[in-house]
N, C-alpha and C positions, 0 to 999 in steps of 0.2 A: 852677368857678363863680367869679366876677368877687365882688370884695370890695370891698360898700358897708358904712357903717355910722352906725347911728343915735346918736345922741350919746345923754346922759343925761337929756335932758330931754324924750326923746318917750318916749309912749305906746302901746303898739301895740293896735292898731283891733285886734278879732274878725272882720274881713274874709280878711284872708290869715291862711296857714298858717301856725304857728309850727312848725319840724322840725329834730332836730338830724342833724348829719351829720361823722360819723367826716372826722378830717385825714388826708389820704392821699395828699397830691402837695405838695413843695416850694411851689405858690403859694398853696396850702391851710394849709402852716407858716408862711409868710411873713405872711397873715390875722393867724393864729390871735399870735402876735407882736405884731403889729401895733395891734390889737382898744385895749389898753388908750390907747392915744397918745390915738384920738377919743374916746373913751370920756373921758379925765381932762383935755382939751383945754381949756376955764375953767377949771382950779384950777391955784392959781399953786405950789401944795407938789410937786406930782405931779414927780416922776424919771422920764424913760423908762430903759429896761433898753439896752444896749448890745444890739444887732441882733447880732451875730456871737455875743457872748457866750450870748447866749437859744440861737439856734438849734443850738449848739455843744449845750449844756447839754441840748437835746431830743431830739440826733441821737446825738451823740459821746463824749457821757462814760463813762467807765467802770463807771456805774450799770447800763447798759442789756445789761450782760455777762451779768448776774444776775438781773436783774430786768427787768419790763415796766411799760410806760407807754400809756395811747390818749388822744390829745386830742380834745376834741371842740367845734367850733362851735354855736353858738346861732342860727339864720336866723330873719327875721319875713320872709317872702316872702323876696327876694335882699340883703335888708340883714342885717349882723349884730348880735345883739345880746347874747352871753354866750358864754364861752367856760369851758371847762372838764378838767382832765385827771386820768383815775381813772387812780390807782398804785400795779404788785402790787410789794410790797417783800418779798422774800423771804428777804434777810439781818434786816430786822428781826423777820419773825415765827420762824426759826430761831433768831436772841440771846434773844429774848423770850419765846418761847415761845407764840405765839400764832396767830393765822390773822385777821387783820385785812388791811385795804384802807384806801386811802389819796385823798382827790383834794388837786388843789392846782390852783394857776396859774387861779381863779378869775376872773372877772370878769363882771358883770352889769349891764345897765341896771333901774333901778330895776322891776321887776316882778316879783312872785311867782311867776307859772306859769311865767316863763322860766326863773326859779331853780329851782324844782319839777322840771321837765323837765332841766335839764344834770344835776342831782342823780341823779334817776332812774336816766337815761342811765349815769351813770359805776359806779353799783351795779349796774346788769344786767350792763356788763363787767365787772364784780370776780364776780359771781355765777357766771357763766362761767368765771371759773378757778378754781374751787372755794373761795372765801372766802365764810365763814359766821361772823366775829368780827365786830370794831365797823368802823364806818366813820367815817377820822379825819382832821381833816383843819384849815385847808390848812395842808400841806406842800410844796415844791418840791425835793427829793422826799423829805427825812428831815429830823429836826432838823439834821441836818451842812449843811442848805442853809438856804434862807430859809423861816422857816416861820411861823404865827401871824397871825390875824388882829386891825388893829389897832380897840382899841374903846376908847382913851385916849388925849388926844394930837394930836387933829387939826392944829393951829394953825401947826405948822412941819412944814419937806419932811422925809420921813425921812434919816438919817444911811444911811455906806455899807453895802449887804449887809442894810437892814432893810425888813420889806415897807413899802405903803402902799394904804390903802383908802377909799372914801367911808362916811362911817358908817353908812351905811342897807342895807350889806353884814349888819351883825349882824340885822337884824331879817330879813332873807332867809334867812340862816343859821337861827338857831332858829326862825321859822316854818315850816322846811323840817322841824323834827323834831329838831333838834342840839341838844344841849347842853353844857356847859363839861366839858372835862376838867382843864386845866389853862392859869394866866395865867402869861405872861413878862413880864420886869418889864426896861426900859430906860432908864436912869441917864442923868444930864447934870449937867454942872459948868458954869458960863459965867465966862468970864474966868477970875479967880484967887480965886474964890468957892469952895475947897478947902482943906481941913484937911492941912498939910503937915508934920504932924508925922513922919510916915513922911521925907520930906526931911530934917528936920532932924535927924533922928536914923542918917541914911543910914550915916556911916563908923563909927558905933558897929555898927549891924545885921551890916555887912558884917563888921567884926573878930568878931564873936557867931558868923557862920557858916563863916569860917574857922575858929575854934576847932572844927567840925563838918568841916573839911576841902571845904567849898562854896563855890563863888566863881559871880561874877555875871559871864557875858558877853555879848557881842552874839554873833548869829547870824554864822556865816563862811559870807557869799553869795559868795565862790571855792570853798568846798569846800559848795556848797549839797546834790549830791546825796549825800553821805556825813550830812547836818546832817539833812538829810528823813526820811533811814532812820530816828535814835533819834529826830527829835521825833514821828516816830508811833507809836511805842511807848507814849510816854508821853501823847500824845491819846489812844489808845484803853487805856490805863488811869485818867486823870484825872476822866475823867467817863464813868466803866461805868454808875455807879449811877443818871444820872440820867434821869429819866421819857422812854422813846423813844427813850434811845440806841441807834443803832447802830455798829460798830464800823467802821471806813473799809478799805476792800480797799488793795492798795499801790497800786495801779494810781488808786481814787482818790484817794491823799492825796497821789501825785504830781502828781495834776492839780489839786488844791486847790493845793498847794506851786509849782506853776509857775503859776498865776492871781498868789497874793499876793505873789509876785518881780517880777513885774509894777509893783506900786505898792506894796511896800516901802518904807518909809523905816529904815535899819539900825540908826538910833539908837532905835529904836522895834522893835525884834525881840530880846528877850533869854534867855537861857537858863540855867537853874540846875545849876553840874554839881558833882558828888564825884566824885571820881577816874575824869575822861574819861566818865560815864556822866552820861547826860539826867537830871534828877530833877524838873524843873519848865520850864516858859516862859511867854512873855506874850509877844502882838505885837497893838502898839498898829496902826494904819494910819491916814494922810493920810485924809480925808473926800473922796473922787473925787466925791460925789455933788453937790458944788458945782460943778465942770464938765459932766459926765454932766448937768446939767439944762438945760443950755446946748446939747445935741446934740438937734438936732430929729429926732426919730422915733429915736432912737439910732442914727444911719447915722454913719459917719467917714466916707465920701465923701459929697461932695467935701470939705467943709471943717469936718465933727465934727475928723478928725485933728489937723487943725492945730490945734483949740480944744484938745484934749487934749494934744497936745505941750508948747503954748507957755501952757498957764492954769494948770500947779502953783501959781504965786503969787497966784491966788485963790484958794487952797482954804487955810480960817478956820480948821478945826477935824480931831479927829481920833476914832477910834473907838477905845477899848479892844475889839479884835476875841476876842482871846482870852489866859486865864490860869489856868494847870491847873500844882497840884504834885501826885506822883503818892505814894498812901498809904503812911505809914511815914518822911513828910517835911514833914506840913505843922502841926509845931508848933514847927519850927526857929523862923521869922521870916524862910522865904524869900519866902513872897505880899508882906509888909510891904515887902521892900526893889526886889522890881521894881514894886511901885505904882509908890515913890517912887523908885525911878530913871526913871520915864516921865513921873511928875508932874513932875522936872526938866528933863527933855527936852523937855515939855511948857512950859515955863517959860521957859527959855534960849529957846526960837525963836519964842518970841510969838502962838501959835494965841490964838483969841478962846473955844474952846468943846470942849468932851472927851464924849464919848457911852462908856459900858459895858455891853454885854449883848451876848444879853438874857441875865438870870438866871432860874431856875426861882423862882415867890412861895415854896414850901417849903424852899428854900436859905437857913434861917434864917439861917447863918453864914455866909455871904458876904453876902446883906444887910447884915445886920449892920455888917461891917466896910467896907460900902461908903456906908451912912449915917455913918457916925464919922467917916467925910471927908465928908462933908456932901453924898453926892451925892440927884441930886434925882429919886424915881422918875417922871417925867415923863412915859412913854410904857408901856401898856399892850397885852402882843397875846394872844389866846386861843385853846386848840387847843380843837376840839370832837369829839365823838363821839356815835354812836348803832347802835343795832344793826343792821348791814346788811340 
């Protein structure tokens, strides 16, 4: 079937059929991809997804070893208008202990029976594999990837690796039946608008934790595959506890770990060790999303590539992506000293703007310590749930 698509702003007449129909051929994935560009085509915030990177992500990843996925279009006649994809995650209800289902990679034109019907749809395929728990969602396809719907925040594009929605998602959402499980919470600093005490206090920190025998270094991207081994040790113990974790197989955290080598910045990748052993990290990343909005439809051919080769020096800002000490280390004062050895790295090269998260709202203490540098909960996203 030939992919049209209705923009945001039509209606669809009670003349023709609305019917969804399972993705099942490469030109059917390439759509289903696609869908959001027209779809967000007048807003000037909206990021496309990098085309290779999506399809990879749908096809290829080492998710799909374990688990399944079915996407599904939204047609009004031969035009598209929603898209949708329900997902059995079978290591999260193994870690968790539960029988839940998952969708994500939403998108909708403003109307309720369209949202009604992808919803539906994505439950009778979860019902069919025998899930009888909540239905949770969106996800793409675990908290390990992009997940949360944003309901805070409209006014600027999102930062890299974070979703982005039209507001009028939430009301589709809960009039569908959902309700909040839990908010994530997305920090920003602008300019030099930060509490740098952690800086100024840096070589004192640092002599505190060698007296502990811990030192601060950068990741060694020559010996990266030996570096990937322990830091996912210490990813999948950092954050066991928190709401939806799943644990990453090696297979994916090598493919996570070969995406973010990618766009790396080393002075921005650091590691907390005692004696040769992982005990903590943080990796800040370049903000790609300032380019990436620059790629029309996310294609690098013909001339995405070049815009992403040659436009690193427009990219302003940067994401605090991640920062995990693993238990029985985190009242050294090692989270303090790789804040502030990013916040100086941060400094020294001149970025305009810093983004953190997201954080769980129930993460009083990282909160915490992320307000006392004055960062500014600026963007809000929400998982929801209901019983399948």
């Amino acid at each position: 079937m030939a992919a049209f698509f209705y923009t945001n702003n039509y209606k669809p007449s009670a003349i023709c059929m609305k019917k969804i129909v399972p993705v099942s051929s490469k030109s059917a994935l390439a759509a289903f991809i696609d869908f959001p560009h027209e779809l967000y085509k007048d807003d000037a915030n909206y990021v496309p997804e990098l085309f290779i990177a999506q399809r990879d992500l749908l096809t290829k990843h080492p998710f799909h070893k374990h688990n399944k996925l079915q996407c599904f279009l939204a047609y009004h006649g031969d035009k598209i208008v929603g898209r949708i994809a329900a997902i059995l995650n079978n290591a999260h209800n193994e870690y968790n202990h539960t029988n839940d289902g998952f969708w994500g990679f939403f998108d909708c034109i403003n109307d309720q029976e369209t949202a009604n019907l992808l919803f539906n749809t994505a439950a009778d395929w979860l019902k069919k594999q025998e899930i009888t728990g909540k239905f949770i969602g969106p996800v793409n396809f675990s908290t390990n990837e992009a997940c949360g719907l944003l309901i805070k925040g409209f006014d600027t594009p999102p930062v890299l690796m974070f979703t982005y929605n039209f507001p009028y998602y939430a009301d589709l959402i809960e009039k569908a039946g959902f309700a909040k499980q839990i908010d994530l919470i997305g920090w920003h600093w602008e300019g030099q608008n930060y509490d740098d005490k952690s800086v100024k206090l840096l070589d004192a920190l640092q002599e505190r934790l060698k007296r502990s025998n811990v030192t601060i270094r950068k990741v060694n991207l020559k010996d990266f595959k030996n570096e990937t081994i322990k830091l996912r040790e210490v990813y999948n113990s950092a954050w066991d506890q928190n709401t939806g974790f799943v644990p990453l197989t090696d297979d994916e955290f090598d493919w996570l770990a070969k995406d973010l080598k990618l766009i790396l910045d080393p002075d921005f990748a650091l590691v907390a060790e005692q004696d040769n052993k992982i005990v903590g990290f943080a990796v800040a990343l370049p903000d790609y999303n300032n380019i990436f909005q620059k790629i029309k439809k996310g294609r690098l051919l013909p001339t995405g590539i070049f815009k992403l080769l040659f436009g690193k020096k427009s990219i302003r800002g940067i994401r605090i992506y991640a920062l995990g000490v693993v238990e029985g280390y985190r009242k050294l004062g090692i989270e303090a000293v790789l804040y502030g050895t990013i916040i100086k790295e941060y400094k020294r090269k001149g970025y305009d703007y810093a983004d953190a998260g997201w954080t769980l709202e129930n993460n009083t203490m990282i909160n915490k310590a992320i307000e006392a540098i004055k960062g500014d909960p600026y963007k809000t996203y929400r998982i929801y749930e209901k019983a399948i």
